[in-house]
PyMOL Python script that loads the backbone (N, CA, C, O; Angstrom):
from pymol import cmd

cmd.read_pdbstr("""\
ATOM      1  N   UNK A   1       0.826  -1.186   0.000  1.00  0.00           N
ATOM      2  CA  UNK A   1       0.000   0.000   0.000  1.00  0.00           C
ATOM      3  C   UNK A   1       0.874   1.254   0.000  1.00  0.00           C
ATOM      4  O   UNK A   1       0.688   2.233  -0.724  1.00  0.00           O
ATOM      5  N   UNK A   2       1.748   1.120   0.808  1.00  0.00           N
ATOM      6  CA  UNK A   2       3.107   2.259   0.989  1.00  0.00           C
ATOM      7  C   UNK A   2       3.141   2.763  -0.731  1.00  0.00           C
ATOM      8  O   UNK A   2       2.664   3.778  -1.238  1.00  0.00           O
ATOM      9  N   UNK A   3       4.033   1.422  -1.479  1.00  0.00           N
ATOM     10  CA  UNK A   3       4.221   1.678  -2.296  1.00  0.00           C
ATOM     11  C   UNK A   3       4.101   2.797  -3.726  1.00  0.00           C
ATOM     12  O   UNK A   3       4.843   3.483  -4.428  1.00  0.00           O
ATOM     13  N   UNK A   4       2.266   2.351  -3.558  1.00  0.00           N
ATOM     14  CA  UNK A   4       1.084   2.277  -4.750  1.00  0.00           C
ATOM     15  C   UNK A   4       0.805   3.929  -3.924  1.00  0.00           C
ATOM     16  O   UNK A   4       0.877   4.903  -4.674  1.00  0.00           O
ATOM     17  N   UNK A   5       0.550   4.144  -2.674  1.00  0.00           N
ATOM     18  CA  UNK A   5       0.784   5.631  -2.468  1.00  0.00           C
ATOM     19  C   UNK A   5       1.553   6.743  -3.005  1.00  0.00           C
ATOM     20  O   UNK A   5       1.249   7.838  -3.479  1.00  0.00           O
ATOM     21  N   UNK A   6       3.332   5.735  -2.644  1.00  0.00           N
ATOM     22  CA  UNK A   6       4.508   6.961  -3.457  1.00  0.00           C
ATOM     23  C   UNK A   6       4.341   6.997  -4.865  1.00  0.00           C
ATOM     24  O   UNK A   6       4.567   8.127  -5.299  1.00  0.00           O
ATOM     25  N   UNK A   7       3.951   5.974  -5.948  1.00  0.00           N
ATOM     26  CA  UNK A   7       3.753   5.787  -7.354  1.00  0.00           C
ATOM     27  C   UNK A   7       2.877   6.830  -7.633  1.00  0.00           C
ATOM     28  O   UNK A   7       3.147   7.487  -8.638  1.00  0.00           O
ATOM     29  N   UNK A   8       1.442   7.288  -6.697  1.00  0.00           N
ATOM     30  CA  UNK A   8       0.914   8.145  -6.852  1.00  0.00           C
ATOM     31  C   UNK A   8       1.120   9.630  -6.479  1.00  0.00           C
ATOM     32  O   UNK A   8       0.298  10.510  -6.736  1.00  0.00           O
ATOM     33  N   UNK A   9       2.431   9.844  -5.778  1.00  0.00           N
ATOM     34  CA  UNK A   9       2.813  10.696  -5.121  1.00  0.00           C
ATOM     35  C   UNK A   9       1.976  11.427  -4.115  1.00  0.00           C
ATOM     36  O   UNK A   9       1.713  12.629  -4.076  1.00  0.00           O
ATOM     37  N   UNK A  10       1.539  10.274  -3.153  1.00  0.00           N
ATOM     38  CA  UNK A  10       0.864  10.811  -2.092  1.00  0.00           C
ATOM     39  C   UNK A  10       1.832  10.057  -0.848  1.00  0.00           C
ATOM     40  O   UNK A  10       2.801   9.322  -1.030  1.00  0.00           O
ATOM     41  N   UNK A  11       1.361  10.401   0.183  1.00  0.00           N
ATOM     42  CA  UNK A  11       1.649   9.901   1.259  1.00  0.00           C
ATOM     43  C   UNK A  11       0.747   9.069   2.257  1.00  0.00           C
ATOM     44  O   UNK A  11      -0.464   9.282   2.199  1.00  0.00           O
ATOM     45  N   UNK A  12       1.193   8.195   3.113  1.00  0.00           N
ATOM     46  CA  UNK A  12       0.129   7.305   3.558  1.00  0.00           C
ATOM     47  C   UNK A  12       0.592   7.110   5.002  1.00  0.00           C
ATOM     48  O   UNK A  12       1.686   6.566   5.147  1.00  0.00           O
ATOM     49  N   UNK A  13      -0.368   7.631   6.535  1.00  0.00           N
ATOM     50  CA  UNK A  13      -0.025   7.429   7.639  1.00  0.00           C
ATOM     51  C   UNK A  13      -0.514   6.281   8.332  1.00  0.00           C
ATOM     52  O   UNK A  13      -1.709   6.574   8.311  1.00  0.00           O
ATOM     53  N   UNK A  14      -0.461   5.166   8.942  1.00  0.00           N
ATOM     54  CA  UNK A  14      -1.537   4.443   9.286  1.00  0.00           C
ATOM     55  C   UNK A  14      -1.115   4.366  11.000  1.00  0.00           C
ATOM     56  O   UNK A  14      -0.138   3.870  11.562  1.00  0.00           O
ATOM     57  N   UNK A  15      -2.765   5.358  11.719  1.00  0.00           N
ATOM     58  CA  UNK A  15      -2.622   5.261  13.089  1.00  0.00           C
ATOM     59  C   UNK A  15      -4.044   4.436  13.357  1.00  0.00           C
ATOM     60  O   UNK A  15      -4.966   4.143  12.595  1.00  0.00           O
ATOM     61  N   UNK A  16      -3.870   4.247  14.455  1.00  0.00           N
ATOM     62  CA  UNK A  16      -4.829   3.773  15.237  1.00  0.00           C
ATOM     63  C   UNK A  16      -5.180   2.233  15.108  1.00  0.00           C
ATOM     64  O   UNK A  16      -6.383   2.088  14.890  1.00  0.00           O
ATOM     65  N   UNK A  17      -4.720   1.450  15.154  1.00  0.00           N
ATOM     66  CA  UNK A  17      -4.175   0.032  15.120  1.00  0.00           C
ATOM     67  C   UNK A  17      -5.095  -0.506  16.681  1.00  0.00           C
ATOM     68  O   UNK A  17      -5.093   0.069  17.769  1.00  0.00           O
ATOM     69  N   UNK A  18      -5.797  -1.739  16.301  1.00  0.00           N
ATOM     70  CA  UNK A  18      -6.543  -2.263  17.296  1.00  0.00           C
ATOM     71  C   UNK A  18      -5.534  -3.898  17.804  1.00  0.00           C
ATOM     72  O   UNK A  18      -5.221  -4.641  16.874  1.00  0.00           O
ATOM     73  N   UNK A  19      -5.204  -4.219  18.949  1.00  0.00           N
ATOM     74  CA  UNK A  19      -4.663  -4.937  19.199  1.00  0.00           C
ATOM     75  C   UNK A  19      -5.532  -6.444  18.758  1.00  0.00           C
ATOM     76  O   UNK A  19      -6.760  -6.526  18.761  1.00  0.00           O
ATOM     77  N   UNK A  20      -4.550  -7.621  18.376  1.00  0.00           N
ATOM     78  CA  UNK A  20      -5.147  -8.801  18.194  1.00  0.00           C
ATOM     79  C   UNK A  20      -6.476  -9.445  19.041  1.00  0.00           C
ATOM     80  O   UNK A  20      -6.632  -9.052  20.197  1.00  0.00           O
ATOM     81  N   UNK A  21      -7.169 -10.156  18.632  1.00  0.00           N
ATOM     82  CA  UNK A  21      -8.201 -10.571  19.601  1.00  0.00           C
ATOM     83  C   UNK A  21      -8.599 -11.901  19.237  1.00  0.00           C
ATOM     84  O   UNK A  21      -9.626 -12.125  18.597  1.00  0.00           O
ATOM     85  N   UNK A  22      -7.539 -13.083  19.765  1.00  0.00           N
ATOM     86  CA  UNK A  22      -7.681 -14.209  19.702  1.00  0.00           C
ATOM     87  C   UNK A  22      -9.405 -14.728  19.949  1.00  0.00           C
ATOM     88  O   UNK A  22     -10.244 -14.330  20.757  1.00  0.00           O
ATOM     89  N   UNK A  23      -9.478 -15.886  18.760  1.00  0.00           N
ATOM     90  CA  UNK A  23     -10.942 -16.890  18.952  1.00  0.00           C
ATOM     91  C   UNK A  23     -10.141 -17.756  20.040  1.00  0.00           C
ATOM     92  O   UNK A  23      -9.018 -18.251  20.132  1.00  0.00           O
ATOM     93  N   UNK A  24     -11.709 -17.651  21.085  1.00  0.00           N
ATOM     94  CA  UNK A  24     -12.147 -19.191  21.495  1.00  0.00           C
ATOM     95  C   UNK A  24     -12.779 -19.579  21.585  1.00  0.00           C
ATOM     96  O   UNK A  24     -13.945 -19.212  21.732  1.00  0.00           O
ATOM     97  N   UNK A  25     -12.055 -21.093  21.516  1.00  0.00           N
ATOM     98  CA  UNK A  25     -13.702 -22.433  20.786  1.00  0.00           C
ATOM     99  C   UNK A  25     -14.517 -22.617  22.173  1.00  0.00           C
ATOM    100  O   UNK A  25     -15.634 -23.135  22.201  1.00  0.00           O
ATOM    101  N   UNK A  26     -13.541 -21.926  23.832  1.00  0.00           N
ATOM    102  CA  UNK A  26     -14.798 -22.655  24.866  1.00  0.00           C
ATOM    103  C   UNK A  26     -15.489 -21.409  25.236  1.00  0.00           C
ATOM    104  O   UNK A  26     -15.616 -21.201  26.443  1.00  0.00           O
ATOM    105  N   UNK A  27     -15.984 -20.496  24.358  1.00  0.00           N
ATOM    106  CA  UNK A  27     -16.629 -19.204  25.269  1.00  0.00           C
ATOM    107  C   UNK A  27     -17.784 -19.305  25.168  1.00  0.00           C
ATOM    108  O   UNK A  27     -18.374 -19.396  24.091  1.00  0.00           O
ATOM    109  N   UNK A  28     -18.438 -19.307  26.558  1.00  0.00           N
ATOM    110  CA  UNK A  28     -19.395 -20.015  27.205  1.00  0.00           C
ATOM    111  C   UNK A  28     -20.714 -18.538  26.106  1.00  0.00           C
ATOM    112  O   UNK A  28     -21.441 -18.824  25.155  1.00  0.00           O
ATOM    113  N   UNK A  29     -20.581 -17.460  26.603  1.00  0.00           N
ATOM    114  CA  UNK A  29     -21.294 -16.334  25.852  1.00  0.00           C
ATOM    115  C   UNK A  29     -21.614 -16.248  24.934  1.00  0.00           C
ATOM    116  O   UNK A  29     -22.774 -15.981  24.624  1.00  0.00           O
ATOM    117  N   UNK A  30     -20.396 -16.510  23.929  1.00  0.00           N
ATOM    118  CA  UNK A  30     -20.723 -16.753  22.656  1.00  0.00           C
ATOM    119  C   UNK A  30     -21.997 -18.107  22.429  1.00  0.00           C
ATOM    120  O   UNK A  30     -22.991 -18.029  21.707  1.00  0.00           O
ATOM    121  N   UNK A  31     -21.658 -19.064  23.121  1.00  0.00           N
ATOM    122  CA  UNK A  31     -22.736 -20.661  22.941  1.00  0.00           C
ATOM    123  C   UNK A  31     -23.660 -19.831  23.487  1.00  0.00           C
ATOM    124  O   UNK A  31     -24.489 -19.801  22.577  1.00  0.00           O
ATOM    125  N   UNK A  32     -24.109 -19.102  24.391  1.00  0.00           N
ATOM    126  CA  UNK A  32     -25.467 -18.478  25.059  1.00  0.00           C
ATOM    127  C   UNK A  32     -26.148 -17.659  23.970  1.00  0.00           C
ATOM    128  O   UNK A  32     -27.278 -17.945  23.572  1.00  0.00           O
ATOM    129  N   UNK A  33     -25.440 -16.635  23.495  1.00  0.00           N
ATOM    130  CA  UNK A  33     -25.611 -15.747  22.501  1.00  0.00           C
ATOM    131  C   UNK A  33     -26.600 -16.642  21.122  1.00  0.00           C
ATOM    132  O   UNK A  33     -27.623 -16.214  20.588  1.00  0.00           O
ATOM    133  N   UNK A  34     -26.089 -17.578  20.912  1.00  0.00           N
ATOM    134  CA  UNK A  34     -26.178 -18.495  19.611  1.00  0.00           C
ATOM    135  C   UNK A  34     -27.061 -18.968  19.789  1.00  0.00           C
ATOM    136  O   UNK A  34     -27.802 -19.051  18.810  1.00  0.00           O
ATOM    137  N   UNK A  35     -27.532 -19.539  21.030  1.00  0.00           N
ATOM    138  CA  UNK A  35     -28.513 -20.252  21.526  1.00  0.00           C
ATOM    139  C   UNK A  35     -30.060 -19.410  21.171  1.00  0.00           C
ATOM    140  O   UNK A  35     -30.980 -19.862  20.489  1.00  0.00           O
ATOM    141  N   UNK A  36     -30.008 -18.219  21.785  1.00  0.00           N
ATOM    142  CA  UNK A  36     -30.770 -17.309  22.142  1.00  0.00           C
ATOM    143  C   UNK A  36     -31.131 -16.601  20.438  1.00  0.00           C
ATOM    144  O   UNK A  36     -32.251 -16.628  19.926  1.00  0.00           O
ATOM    145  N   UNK A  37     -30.389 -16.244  20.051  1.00  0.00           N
ATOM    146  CA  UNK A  37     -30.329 -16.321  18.638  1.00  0.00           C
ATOM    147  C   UNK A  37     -31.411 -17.260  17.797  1.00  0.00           C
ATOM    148  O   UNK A  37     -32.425 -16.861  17.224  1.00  0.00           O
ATOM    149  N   UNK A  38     -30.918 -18.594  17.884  1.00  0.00           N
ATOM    150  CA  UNK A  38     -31.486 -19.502  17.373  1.00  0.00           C
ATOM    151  C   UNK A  38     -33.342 -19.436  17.685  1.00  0.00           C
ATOM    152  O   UNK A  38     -34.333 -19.397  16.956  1.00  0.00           O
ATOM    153  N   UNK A  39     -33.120 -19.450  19.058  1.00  0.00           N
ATOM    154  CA  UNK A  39     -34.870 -19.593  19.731  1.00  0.00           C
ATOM    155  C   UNK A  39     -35.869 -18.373  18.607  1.00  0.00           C
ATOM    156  O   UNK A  39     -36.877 -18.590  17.935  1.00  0.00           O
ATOM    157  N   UNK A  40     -34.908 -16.867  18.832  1.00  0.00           N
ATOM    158  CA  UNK A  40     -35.814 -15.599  18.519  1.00  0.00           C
ATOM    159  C   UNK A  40     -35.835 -15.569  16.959  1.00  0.00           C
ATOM    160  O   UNK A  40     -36.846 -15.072  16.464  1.00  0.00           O
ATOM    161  N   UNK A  41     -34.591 -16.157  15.866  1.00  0.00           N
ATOM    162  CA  UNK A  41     -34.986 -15.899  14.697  1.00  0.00           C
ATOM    163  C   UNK A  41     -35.114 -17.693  14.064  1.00  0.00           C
ATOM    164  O   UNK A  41     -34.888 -17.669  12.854  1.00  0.00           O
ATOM    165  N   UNK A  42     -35.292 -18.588  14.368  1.00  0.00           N
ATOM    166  CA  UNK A  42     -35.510 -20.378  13.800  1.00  0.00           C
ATOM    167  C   UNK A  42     -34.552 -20.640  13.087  1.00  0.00           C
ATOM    168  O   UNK A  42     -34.551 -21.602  12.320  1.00  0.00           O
ATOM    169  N   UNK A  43     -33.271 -19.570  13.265  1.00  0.00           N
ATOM    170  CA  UNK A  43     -32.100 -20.562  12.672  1.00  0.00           C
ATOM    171  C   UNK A  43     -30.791 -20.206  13.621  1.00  0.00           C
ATOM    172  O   UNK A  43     -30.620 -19.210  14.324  1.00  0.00           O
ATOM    173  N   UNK A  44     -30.176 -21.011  13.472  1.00  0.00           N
ATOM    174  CA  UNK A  44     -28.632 -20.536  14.251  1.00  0.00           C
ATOM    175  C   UNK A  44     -27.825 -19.475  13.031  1.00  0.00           C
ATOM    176  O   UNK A  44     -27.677 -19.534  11.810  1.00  0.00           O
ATOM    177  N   UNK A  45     -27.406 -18.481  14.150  1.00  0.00           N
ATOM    178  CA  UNK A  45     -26.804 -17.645  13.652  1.00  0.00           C
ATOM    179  C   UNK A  45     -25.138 -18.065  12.790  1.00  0.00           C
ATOM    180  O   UNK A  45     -24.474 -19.098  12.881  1.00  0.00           O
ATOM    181  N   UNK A  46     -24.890 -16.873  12.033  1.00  0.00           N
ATOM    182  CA  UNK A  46     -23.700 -17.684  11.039  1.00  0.00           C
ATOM    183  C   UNK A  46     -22.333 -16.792  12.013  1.00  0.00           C
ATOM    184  O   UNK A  46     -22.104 -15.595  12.187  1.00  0.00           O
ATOM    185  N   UNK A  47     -21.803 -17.766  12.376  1.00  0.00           N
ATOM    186  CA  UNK A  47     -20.764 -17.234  13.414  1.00  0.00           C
ATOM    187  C   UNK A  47     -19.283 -18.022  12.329  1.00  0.00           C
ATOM    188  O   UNK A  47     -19.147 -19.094  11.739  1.00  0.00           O
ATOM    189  N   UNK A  48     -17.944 -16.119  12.634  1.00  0.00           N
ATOM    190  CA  UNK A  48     -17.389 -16.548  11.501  1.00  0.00           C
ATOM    191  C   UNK A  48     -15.984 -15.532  12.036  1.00  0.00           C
ATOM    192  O   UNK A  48     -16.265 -14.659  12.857  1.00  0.00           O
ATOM    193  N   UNK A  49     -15.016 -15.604  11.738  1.00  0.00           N
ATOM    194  CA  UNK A  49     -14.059 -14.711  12.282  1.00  0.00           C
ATOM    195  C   UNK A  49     -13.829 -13.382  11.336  1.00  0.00           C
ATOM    196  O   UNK A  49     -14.227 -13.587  10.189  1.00  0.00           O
ATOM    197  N   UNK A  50     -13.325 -12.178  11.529  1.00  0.00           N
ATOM    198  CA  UNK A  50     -13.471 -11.465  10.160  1.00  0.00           C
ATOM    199  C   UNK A  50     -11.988 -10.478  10.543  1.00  0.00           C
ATOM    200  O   UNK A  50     -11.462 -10.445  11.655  1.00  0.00           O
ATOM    201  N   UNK A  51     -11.594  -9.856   9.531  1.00  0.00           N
ATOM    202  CA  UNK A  51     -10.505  -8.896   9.823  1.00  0.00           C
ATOM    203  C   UNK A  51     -10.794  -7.701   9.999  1.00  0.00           C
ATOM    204  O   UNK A  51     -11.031  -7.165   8.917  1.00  0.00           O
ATOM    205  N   UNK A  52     -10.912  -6.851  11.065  1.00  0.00           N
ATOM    206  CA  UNK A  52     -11.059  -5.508  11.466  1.00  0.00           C
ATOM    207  C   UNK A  52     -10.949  -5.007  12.448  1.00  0.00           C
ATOM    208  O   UNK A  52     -10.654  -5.742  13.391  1.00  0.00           O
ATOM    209  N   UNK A  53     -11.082  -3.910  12.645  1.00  0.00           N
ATOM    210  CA  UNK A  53     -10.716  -3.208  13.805  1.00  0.00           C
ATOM    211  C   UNK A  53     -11.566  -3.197  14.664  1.00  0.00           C
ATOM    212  O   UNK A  53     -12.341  -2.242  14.601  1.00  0.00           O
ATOM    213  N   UNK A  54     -11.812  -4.341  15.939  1.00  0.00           N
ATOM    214  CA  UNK A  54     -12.914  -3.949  17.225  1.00  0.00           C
ATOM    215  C   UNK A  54     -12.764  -3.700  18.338  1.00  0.00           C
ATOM    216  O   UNK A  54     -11.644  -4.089  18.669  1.00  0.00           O
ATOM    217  N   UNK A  55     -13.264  -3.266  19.115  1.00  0.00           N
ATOM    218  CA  UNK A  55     -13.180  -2.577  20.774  1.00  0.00           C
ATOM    219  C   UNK A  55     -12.551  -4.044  21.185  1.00  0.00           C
ATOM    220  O   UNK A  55     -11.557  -4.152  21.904  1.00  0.00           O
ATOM    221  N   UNK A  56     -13.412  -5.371  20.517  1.00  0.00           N
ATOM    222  CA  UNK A  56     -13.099  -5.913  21.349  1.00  0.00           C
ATOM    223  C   UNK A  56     -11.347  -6.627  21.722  1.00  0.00           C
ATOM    224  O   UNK A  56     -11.126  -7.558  22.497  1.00  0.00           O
ATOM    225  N   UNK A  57     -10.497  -5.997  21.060  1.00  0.00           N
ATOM    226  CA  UNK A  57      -8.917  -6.342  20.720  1.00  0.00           C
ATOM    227  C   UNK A  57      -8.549  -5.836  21.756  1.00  0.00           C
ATOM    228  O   UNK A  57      -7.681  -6.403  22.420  1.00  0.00           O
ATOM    229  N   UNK A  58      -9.110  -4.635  22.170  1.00  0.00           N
ATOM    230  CA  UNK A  58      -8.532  -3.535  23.561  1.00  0.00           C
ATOM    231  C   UNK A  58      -9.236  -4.382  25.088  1.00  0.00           C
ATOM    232  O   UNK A  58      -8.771  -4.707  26.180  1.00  0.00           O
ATOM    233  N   UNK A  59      -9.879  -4.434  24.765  1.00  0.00           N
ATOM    234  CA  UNK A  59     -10.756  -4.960  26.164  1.00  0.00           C
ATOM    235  C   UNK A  59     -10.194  -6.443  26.162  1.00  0.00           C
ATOM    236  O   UNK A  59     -10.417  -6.843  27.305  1.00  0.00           O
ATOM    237  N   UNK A  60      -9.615  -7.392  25.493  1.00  0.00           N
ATOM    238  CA  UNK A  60      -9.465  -8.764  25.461  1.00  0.00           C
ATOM    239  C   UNK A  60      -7.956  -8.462  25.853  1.00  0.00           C
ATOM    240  O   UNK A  60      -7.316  -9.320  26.462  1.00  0.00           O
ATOM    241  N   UNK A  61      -7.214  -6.882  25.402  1.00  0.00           N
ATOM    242  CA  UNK A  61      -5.903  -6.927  25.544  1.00  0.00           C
ATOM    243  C   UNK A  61      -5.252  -6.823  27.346  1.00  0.00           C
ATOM    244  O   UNK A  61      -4.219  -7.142  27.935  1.00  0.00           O
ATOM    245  N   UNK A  62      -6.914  -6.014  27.778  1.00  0.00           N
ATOM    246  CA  UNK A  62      -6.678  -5.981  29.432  1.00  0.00           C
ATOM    247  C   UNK A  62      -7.594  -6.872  30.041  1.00  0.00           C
ATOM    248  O   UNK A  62      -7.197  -6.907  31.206  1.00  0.00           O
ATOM    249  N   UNK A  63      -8.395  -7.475  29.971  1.00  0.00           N
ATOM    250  CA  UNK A  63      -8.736  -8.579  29.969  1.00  0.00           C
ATOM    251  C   UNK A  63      -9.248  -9.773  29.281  1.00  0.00           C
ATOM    252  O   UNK A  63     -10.305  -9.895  28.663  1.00  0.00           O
ATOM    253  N   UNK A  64      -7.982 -10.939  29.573  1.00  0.00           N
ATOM    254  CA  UNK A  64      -7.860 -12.078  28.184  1.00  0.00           C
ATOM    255  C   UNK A  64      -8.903 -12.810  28.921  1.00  0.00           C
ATOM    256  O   UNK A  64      -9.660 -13.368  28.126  1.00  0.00           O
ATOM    257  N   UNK A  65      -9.236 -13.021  30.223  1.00  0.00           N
ATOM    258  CA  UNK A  65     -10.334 -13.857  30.889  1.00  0.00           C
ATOM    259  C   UNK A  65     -11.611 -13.977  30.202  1.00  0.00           C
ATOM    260  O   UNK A  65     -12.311 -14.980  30.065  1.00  0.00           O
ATOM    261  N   UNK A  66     -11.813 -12.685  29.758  1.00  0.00           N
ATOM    262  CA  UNK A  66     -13.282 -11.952  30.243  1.00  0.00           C
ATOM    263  C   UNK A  66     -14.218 -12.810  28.234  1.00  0.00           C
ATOM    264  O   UNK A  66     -13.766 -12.750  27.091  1.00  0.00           O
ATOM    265  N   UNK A  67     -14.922 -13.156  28.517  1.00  0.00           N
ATOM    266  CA  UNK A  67     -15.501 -13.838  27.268  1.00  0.00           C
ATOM    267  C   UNK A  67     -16.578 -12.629  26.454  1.00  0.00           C
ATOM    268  O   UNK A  67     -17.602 -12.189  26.977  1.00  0.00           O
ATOM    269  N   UNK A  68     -16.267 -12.392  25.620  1.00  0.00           N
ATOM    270  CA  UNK A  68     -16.513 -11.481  24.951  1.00  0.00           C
ATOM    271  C   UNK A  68     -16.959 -11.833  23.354  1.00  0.00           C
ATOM    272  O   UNK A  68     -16.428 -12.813  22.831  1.00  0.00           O
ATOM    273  N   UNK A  69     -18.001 -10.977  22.530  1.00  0.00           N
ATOM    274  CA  UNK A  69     -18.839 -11.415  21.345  1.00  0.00           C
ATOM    275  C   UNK A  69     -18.767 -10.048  20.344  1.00  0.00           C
ATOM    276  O   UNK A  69     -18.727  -8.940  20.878  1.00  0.00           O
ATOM    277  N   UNK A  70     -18.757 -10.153  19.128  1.00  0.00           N
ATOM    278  CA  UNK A  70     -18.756  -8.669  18.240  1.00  0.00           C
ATOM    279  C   UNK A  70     -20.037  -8.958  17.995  1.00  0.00           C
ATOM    280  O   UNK A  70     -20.233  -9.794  18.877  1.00  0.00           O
ATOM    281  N   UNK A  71     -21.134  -8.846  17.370  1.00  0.00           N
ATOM    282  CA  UNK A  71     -22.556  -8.247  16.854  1.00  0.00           C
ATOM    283  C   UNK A  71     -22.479  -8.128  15.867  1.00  0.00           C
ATOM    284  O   UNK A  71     -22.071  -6.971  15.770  1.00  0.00           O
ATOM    285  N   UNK A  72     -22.601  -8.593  14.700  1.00  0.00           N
ATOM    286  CA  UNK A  72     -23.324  -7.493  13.028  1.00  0.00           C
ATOM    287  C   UNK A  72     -24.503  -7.913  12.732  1.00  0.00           C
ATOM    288  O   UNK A  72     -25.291  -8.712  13.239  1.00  0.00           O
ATOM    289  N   UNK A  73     -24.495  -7.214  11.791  1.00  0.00           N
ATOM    290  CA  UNK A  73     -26.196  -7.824  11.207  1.00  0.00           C
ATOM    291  C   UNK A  73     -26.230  -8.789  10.798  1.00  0.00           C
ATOM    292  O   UNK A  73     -25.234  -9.322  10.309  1.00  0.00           O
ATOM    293  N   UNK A  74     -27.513  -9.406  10.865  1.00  0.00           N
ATOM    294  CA  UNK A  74     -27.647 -10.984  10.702  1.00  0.00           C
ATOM    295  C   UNK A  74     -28.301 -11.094   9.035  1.00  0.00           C
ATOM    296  O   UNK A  74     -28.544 -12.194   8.538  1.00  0.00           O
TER     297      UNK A  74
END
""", "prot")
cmd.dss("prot")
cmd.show_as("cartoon", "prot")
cmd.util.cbc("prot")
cmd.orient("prot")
């Protein structure tokens, strides 16, 4: 991307970087979430990992305990 910036003679800053936010397969919230899901719309929701920037990278970065879920539209 650097690159294809200078070729264009622009410049390119990249701030604000969200820390990693490891999957796990035993988070109890997430199975609750899915569950609850399932009951209110008659199908299980499509649960899937994705690349972007979420709160939840910061909050998992000070607490790795804490079981935590992102939301989009279904």
């Amino acid at each position: 991307m650097l690159e294809a910036a200078a070729e264009a003679g622009a410049t390119l800053q990249v701030s604000g970087t969200y820390p990693a936010w490891e999957y796990r397969p035993d988070n109890p919230l997430r199975d609750q979430v899915a569950q609850f899901y399932t009951v209110l719309f008659g199908k299980p929701p499509v649960i899937t990992a994705v690349r972007g920037g979420l709160e939840c990278g910061v909050l998992y970065e000070k607490y790795p305990d804490l079981p935590m879920l992102s939301v989009g539209a279904p």
